[in-house]
C-alpha positions in Angstrom: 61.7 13.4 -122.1 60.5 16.4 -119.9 58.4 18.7 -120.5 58.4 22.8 -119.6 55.4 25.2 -120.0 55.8 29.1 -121.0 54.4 32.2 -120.1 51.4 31.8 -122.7 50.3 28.5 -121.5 52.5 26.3 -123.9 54.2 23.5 -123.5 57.2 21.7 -125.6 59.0 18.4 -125.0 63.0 18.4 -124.7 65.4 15.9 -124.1 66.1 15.5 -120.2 69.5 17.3 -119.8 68.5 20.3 -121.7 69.7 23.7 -120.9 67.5 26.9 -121.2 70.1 28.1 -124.0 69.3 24.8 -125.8 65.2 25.8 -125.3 65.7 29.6 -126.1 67.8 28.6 -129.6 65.0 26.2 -130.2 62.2 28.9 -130.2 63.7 31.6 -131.8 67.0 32.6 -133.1 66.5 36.4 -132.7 65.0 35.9 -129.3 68.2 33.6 -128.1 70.7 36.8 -129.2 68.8 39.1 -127.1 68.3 36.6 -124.0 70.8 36.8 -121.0 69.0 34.5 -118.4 65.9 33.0 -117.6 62.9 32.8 -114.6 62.7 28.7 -113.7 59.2 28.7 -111.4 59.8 32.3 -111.0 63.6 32.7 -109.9 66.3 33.8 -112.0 68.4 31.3 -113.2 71.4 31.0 -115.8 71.0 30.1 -119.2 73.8 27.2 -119.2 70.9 25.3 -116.4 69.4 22.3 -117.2 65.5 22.2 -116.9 63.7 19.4 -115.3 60.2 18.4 -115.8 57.6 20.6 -115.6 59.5 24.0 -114.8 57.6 27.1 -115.7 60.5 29.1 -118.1 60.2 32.6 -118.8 63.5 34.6 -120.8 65.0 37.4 -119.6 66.3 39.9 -122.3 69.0 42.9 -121.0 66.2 45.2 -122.4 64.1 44.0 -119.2 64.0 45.4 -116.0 64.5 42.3 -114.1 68.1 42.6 -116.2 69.5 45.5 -113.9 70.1 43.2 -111.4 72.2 40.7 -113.1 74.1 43.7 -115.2 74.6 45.5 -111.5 75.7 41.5 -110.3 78.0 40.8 -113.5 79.3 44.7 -113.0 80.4 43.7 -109.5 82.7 40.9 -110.7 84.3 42.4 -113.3 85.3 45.4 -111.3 87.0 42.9 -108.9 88.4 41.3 -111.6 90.0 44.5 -112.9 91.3 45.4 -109.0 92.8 42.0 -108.8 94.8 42.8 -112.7 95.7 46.0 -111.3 96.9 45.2 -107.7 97.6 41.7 -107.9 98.1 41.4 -103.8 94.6 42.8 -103.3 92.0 40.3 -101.8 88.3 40.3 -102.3 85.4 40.1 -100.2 81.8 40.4 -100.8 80.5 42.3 -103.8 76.3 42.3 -103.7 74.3 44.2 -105.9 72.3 47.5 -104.1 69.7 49.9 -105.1 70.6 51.5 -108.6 74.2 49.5 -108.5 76.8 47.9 -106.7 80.0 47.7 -104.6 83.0 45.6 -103.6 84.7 45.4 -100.5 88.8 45.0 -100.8 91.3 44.2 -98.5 94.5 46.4 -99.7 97.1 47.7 -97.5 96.3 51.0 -99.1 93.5 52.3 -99.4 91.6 52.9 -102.7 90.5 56.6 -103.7 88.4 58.2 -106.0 91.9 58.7 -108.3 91.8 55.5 -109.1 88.7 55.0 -110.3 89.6 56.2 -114.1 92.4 53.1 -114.4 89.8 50.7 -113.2 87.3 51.8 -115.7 89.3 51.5 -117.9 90.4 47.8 -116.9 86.7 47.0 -116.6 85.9 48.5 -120.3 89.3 46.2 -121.1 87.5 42.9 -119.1 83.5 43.6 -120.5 85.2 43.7 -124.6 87.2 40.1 -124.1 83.7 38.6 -123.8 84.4 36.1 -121.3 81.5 33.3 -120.5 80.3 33.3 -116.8 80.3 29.7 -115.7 79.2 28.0 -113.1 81.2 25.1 -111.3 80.6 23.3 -107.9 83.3 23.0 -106.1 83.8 21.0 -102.6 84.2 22.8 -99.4 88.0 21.6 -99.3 88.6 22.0 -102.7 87.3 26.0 -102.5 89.2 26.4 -98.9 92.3 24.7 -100.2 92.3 27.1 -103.7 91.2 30.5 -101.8 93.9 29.5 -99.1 96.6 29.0 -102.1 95.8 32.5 -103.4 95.9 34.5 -100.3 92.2 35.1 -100.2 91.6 34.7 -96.8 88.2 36.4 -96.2 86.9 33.6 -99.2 88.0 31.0 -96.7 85.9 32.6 -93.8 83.0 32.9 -96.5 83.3 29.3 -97.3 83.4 28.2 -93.9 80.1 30.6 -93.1 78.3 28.4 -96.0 75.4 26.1 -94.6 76.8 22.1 -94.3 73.6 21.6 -97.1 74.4 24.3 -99.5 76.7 23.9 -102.1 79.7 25.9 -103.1 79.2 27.7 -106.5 82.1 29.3 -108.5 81.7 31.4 -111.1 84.4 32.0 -113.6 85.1 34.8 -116.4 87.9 33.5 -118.1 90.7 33.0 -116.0 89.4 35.2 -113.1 86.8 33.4 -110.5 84.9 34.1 -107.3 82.6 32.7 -104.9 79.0 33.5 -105.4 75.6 32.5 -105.6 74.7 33.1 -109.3 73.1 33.9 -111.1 74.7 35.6 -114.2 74.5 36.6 -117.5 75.9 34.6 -121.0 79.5 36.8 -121.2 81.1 39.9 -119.9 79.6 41.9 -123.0 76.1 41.5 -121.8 77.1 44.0 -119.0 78.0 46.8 -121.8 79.5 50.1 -121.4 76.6 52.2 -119.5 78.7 52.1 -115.8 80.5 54.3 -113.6 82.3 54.0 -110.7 80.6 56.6 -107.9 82.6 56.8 -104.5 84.6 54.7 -102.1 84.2 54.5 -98.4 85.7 52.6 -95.2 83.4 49.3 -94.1 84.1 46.8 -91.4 84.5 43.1 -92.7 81.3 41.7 -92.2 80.0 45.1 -90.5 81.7 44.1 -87.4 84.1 47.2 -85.4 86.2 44.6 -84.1 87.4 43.4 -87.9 89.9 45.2 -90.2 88.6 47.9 -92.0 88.0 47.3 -95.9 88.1 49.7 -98.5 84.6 49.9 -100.7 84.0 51.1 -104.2 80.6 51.7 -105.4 79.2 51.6 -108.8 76.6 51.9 -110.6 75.3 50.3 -114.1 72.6 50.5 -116.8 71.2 48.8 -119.6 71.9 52.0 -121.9 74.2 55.0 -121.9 70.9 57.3 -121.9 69.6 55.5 -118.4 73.2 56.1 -116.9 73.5 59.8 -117.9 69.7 60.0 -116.7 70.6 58.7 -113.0 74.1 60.3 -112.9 71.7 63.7 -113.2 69.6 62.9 -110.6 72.1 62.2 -108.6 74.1 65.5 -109.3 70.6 67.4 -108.3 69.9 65.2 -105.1 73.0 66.5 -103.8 72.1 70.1 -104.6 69.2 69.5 -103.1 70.6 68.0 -99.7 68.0 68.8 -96.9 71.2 68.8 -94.7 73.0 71.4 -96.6 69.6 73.3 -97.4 68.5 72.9 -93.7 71.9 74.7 -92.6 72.0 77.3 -95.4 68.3 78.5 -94.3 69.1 78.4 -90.4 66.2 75.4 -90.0 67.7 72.9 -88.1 71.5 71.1 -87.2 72.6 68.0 -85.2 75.8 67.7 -83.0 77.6 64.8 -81.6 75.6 65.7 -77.9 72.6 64.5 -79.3 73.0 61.9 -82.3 70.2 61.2 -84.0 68.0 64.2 -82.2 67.1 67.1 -84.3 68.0 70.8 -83.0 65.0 73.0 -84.4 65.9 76.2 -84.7 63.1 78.9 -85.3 62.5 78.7 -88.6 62.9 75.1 -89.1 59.9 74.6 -86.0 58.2 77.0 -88.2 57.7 74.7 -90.8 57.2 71.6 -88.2 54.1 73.2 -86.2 52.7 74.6 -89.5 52.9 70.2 -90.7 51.5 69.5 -87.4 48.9 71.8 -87.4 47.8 71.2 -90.6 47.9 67.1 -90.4 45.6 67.8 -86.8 42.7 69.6 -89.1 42.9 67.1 -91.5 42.6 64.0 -88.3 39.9 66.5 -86.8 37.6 66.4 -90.0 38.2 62.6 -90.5 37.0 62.2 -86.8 40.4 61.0 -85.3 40.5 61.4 -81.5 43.8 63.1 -80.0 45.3 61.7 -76.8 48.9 61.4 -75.6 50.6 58.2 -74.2 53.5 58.3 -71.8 57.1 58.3 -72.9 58.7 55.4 -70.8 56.8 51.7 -69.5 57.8 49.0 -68.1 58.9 46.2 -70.1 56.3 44.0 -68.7 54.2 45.8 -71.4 56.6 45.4 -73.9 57.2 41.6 -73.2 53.2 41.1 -73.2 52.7 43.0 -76.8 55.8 41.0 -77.9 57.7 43.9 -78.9 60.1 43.3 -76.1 61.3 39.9 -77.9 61.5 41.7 -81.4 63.0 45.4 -80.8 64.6 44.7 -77.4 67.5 45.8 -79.2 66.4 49.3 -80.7 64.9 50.5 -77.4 66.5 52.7 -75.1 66.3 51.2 -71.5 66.8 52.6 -68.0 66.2 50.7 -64.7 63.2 51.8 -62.5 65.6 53.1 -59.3 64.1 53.4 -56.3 65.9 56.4 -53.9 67.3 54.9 -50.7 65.8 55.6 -47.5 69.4 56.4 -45.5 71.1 58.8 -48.2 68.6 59.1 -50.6 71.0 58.2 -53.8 69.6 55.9 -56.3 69.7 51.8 -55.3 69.0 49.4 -58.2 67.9 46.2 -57.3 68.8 43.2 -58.9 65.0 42.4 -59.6 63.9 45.9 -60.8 61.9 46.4 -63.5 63.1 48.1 -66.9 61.6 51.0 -68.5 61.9 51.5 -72.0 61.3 54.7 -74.0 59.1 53.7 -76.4 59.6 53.0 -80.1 56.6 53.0 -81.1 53.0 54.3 -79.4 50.5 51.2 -80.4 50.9 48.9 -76.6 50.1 52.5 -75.4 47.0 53.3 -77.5 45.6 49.7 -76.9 45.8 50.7 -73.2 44.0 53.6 -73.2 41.3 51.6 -75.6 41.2 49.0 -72.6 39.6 51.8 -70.1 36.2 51.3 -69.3 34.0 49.2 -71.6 33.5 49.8 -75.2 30.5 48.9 -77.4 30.3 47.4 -80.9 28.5 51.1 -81.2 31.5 52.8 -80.1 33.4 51.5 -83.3 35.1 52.2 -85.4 36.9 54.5 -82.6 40.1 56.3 -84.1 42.8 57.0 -81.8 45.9 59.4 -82.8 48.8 61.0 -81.3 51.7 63.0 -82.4 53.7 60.2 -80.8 57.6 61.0 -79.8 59.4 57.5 -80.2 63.0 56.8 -80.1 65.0 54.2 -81.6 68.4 53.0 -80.9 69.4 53.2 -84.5 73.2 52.3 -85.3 75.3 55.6 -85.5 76.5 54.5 -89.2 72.8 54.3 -90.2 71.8 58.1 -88.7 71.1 60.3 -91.8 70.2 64.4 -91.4 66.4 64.1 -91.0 65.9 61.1 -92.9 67.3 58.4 -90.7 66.9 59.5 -86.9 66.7 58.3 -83.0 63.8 60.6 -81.7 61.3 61.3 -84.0 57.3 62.2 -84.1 54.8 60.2 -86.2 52.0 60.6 -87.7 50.7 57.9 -85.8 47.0 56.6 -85.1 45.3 53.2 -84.7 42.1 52.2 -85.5 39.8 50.0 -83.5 37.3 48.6 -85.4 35.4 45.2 -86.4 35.8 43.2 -89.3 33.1 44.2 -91.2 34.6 47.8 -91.4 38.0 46.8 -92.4 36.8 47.7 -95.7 35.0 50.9 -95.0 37.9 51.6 -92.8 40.3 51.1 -95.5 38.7 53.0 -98.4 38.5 56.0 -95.9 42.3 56.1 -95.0 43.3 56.0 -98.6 40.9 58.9 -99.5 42.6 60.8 -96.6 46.0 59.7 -97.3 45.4 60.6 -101.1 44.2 64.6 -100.2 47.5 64.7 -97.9 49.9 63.9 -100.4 47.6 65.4 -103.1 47.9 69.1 -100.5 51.8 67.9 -100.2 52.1 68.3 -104.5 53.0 64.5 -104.4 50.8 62.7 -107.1 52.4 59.3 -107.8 52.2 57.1 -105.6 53.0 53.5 -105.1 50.8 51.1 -103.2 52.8 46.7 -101.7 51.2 45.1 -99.8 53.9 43.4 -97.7 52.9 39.5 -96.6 53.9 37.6 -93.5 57.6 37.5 -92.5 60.5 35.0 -91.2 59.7 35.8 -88.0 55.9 36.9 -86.6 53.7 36.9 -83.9 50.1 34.9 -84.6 49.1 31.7 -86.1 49.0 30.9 -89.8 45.2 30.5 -89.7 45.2 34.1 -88.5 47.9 35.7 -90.9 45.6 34.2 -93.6 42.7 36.0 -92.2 44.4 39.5 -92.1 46.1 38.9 -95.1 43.2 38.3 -97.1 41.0 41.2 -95.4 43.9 43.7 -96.4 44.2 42.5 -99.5 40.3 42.6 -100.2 39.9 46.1 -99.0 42.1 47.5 -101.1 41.2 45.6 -104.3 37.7 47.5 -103.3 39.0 50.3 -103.3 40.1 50.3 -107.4 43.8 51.0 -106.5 46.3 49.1 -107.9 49.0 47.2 -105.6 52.0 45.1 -106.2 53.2 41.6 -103.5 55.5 42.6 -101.6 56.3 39.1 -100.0 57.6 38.5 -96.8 58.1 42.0 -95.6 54.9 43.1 -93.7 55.1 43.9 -89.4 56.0 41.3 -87.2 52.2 41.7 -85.9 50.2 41.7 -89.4 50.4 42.2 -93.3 50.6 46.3 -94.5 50.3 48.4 -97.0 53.1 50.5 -98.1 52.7 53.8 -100.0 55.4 54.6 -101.8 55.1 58.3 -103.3 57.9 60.0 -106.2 59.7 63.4 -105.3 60.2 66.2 -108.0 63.5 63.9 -109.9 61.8 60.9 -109.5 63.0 59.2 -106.1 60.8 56.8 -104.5 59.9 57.6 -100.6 58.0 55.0 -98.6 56.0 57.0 -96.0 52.3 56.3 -95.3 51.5 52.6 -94.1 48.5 50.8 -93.0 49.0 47.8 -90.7 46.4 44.8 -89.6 46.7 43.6 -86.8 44.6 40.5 -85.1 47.6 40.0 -83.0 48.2 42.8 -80.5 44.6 42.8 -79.8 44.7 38.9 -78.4 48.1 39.5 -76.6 47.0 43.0 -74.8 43.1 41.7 -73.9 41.4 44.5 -75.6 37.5 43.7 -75.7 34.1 45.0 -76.7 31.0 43.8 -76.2 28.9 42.9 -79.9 25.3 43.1 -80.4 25.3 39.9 -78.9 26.5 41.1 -75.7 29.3 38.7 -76.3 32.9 40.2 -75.3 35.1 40.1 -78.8 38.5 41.2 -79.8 38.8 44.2 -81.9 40.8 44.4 -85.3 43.5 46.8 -85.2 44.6 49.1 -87.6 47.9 50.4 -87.5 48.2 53.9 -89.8 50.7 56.4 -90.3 50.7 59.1 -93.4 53.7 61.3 -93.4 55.5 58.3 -91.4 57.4 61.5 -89.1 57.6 64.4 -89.3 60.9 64.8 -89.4 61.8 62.3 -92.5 58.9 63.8 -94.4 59.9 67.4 -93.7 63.5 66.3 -94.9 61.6 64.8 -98.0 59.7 68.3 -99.0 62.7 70.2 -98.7 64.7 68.3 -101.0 61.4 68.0 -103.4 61.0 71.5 -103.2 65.0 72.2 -103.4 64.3 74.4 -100.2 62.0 76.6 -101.8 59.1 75.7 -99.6 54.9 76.4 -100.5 54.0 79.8 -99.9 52.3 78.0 -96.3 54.8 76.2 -95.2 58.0 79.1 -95.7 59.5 79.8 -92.8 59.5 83.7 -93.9 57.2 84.3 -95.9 57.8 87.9 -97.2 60.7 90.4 -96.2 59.7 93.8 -96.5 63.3 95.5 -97.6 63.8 99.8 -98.3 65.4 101.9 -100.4 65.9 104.8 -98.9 65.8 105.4 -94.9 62.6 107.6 -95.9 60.7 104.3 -96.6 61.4 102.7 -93.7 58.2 104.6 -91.5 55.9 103.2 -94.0 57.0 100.2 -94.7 56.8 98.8 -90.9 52.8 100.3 -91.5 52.6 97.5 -93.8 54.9 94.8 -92.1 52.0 95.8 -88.9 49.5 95.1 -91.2 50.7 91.8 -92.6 51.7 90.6 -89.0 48.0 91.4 -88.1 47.0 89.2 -90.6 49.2 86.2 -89.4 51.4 86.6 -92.1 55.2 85.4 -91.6 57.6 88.8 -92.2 61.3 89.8 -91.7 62.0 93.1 -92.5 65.4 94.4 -94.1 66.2 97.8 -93.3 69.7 98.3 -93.5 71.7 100.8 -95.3 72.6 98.4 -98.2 72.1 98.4 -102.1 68.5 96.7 -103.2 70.3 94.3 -105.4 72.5 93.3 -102.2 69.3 92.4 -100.3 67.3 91.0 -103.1 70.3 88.3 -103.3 70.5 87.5 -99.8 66.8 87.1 -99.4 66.6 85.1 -102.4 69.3 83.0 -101.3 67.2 82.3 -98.2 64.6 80.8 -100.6 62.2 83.5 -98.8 59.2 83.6 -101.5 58.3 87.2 -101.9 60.4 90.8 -101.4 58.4 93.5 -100.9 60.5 96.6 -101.9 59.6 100.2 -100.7 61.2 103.5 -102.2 60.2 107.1 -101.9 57.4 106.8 -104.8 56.1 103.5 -103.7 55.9 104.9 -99.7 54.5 108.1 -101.4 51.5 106.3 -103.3 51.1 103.6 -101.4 52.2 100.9 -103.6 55.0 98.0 -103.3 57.3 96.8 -105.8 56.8 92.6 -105.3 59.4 90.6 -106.5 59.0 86.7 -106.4 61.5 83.9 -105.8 62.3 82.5 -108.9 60.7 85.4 -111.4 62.7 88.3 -113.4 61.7 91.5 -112.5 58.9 93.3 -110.2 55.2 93.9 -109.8 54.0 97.4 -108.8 51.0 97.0 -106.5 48.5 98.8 -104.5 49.6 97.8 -100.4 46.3 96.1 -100.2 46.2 94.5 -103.2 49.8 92.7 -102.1 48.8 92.0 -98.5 45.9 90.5 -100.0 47.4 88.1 -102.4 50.0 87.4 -99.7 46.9 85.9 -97.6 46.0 83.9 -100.1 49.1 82.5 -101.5 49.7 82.2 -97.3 46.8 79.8 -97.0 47.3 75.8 -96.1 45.8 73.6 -98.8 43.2 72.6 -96.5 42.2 76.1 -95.9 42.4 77.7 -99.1 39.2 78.6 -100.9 
């Protein structure tokens, strides 16, 4: 006999050989019908697996969250199983579940399109109502090569042969159809039910490599019920409208060309909105007592080796030789044993340099060093995306230095600040990991334990609540993550908080404690908006480029009527300008309604609309983005509205 314990603490005695379907019937009836899979010690399992002495079960329902993933997984198969029905000669590849669905990757000598997408629905819908059981077999290495070899399926073989010697080769079947995978699965093809859709296709390089043939790959995307599918289908209708690309080049902000990839091309309104985030984010660091400086752009890769970011990001850094001119013709000679300089990625080997100047005291800490720092990243052209994904870009960054007894204090203060930011920013869900040592990390254990548990402490003191998120903190140290929700409900992870006991050690920083004794620093890595240009790409799409009043690139046009308006309407645009106020004016000999569109079209918040009478009685029709209809105002009644409205978060009464 073995025994198994449940969520609740209890325990129950089965025969040795028994299956978690043979556990779940044996509980409940009505519990085993709505089952689809089970947690054994915490990972998900199949139902049709035996448990072994003293496993810790829990079941999975499809109502469950942790059910997406296998209905996304199951999803994936049976739309490779309706390709394969449908084009007998196509081979399949890899077919892993993603963020809110799925895709395959085929190997057709045509490739698929979007017009085929309504015959393999329909296939699928055909496949999901036959109700075939997922099972599992175990297949030999030769046995899988030989079969996959038989059929055609080349890329399987290549997969079989890229299996670990001490892993064993799994094959799930649905019927007649099977594939290669790692489980685990649902009970039948009816668990996946009808909530899917098939979303795009796109070209992808076997195994993401240029030099292998090109694959065609269909996305798709699946949900427990019909009402969460037409929910995400919605959102994903009104994230394109609300593409910061197309936004950014309908309001004249910003564009990118081939010359530059990955580099940003502010135009004048787009740096608008930039310096207004920058200057607003240095107030808020000036209050907090954050100290500005500014770190070079290239060093040597001495540095870089020492801090250990060499080893780790060698391969994301842009890197030039150190030339030195030659003394006969003065071109550039590169000798073999020159040195490298690399633009940097990231600023913190920098800030622990300027840290290491002269001698600090215990009294000199916490000491909180920022810097609107450019880095640039060699990120693969495939992965560039508008502002969101780019290889220059300006963070948010500071580090703290401080000693362990203010990790806490330290802490609690950067999540107050970080609140009012996001808070000023409308953004009022957010989403705290912490993210726990990786694979691959610098420091001992002993000390990962150490910076782990401080994180984790200080925030617990904080009251906030925080989910594990394991294995996927910095190379250096553990982090927090903040993870905030935009207007239709996408997640953006932005703000972090790093600790580091690491870089520290390897870079020598020192201060002298009370006891005159020299000691190492913590550091604090931080970062709120993460850069400016993601999160600026973020508000614009949150705010579907209809910006805050204080952050609008124009942020009234002054338009006429008649020609006889326009002496007294620049009186007021004077004024406004006087005031700091952002204006455009409009002029032109065109029809009101013409201009009203355009403007509005522009997203520019407020039109202030002169005629005869309102030039006459000095007053000003205001119409605002978004409203029916006009205002009538006194001139200084609207200017001083305007400098309200006008005001930064921070500044506003």
């Amino acid at each position: 006999m073995i025994t198994v314990k449940f969520p609740d603490g209890a325990t129950r005695e089965y025969a040795m050989g028994t299956t978690g379907t043979t556990v779940v019937e044996s509980i409940s009836k009505s519990l085993a019908k709505k089952t689809v899979a089970m947690r054994v010690n915490g990972e998900l399992a199949d139902l049709a697996d035996q448990v072994h002495d003293g496993d810790a079960i829990a079941f999975v329902t499809r109502e469950e969250d942790a059910a997406l993933e296998l209905i996304r997984h199951d999803a994936a198969h049976v739309l490779a199983e309706a390709v394969q029905e449908l084009w007998p000669s196509t081979q399949v590849t890899i077919g892993p579940v993603i963020e809110n669905g799925f895709y395959y990757d085929f190997s057709r000598e045509e490739p698929f399109s979007e017009e085929d997408f309504d015959a393999i629905e329909r296939k699928m819908a055909e496949i999901i109502d036959r109700g075939a059981a997922f099972t599992k077999e175990v297949w030999s290495r030769d046995e899988a090569k030989q079969v996959f070899a038989a059929k055609g399926e080349n890329f399987k073989v290549e997969l079989v042969d890229a299996i670990p010697e001490d892993q064993s080769i799994k094959i799930y079947k649905q019927g007649q159809w099977f594939d290669l995978c790692r489980g685990p699965h649902m009970r039948t093809t009816k668990d996946i039910g009808k909530a899917f859709k098939l979303t795009k296709v796109a070209g992808a390089y076997w195994r993401g490599d240029s030099n292998n043939p090109v694959l065609s790959r269909i996305y798709g995307t699946a949900w427990a019920t019909k009402e969460q599918l037409d929910d995400y289908l919605t959102m994903v209708e009104e994230a394109e409208k609300r593409d910061h690309r197309r936004i950014g080049q309908e309001m004249d902000l910003f564009h990118f060309q081939a010359e530059a990839q990955g580099s940003v091309f502010w135009h004048p309104k787009g740096f608008t909105i930039y310096n207004q985030m920058e200057e607003y984010i240095r107030r808020k660091l000036t209050r907090a007592d954050y100290k500005e400086v500014k770190s070079p752009q290239l060093l040597d890769n001495k540095l870089w080796e020492k801090s250990g970011h060499w080893g780790k990001f060698r391969e994301n850094m842009f890197v030039v030789p150190d030339e030195t001119p030659s003394t006969e013709d003065d071109q550039p000679v590169i000798s073999p044993d020159a040195n490298l300089l690399a633009l940097k990625p990231m600023n913190c080997p920098a800030h622990v340099q300027i840290f290491n100047q002269g001698i600090k005291s215990y009294r000199d800490l916490p000491l909180r060093m920022a810097e609107f720092g450019c880095c640039h990243r060699n990120e693969a052209h495939g992965a560039l995306h508008g502002l969101m994904r780019v290889r220059q870009m300006t963070q948010d960054d500071a580090h703290i230095f401080c000693r362990e007894d203010q990790i806490q204090s330290e802490t609690e203060a950067f999540c107050a600040l970080l609140d009012s930011i996001y808070e000023d920013m409308g953004f009022t869900e957010v989403k705290i990991l912490l993210a726990t040592r990786p694979d691959v990390r610098a420091g001992e254990d002993a000390v990962w334990d150490l910076a782990e548990k401080g994180l984790g402490d200080a925030l617990a003191a904080t009251g906030r609540k925080f989910e594990i998120a394991e294995g996927e903190g910095a190379f250096y140290g553990p982090k927090l993550e903040f993870h905030l929700k935009d207007a239709i409900g996408r997640s953006w992870q932005c703000g972090t908080l790093q600790l580091d006991f690491v870089l520290p050690e390897r870079l020598e920083a020192s201060y002298v404690a009370e006891d005159g004794s020299r000691q190492r620093p913590v550091m604090l890595h931080r970062a709120i908006l993460g850069s400016l240009e993601r999160f600026i790409g973020i508000l614009i799409e949150n705010h579907a480029g209809r910006m805050p009043m204080w952050l609008a690139p124009t942020q009234v046009v002054v338009a006429t009527i008649v020609s006889e308006a326009d002496e007294f309407a620049q009186t007021v645009v004077d004024r406004m300008k006087d005031r700091g106020l952002r204006v455009e004016t409009d002029f032109r000999n065109e029809k009101i309604n013409y201009k009203v569109r355009e403007h509005s079209v522009a997203k520019v918040p407020l039109i202030f609309v002169f005629g005869r009478r309102e030039a006459e009685e000095g007053t000003v029709s205001v119409r605002r983005l978004g409203e029916q209809g006009q205002k009538v105002m006194s001139v200084d009644e609207a200017i001083e509205m305007l400098a309200q409205e006008a005001l930064p978060p921070d500044l506003a009464a």
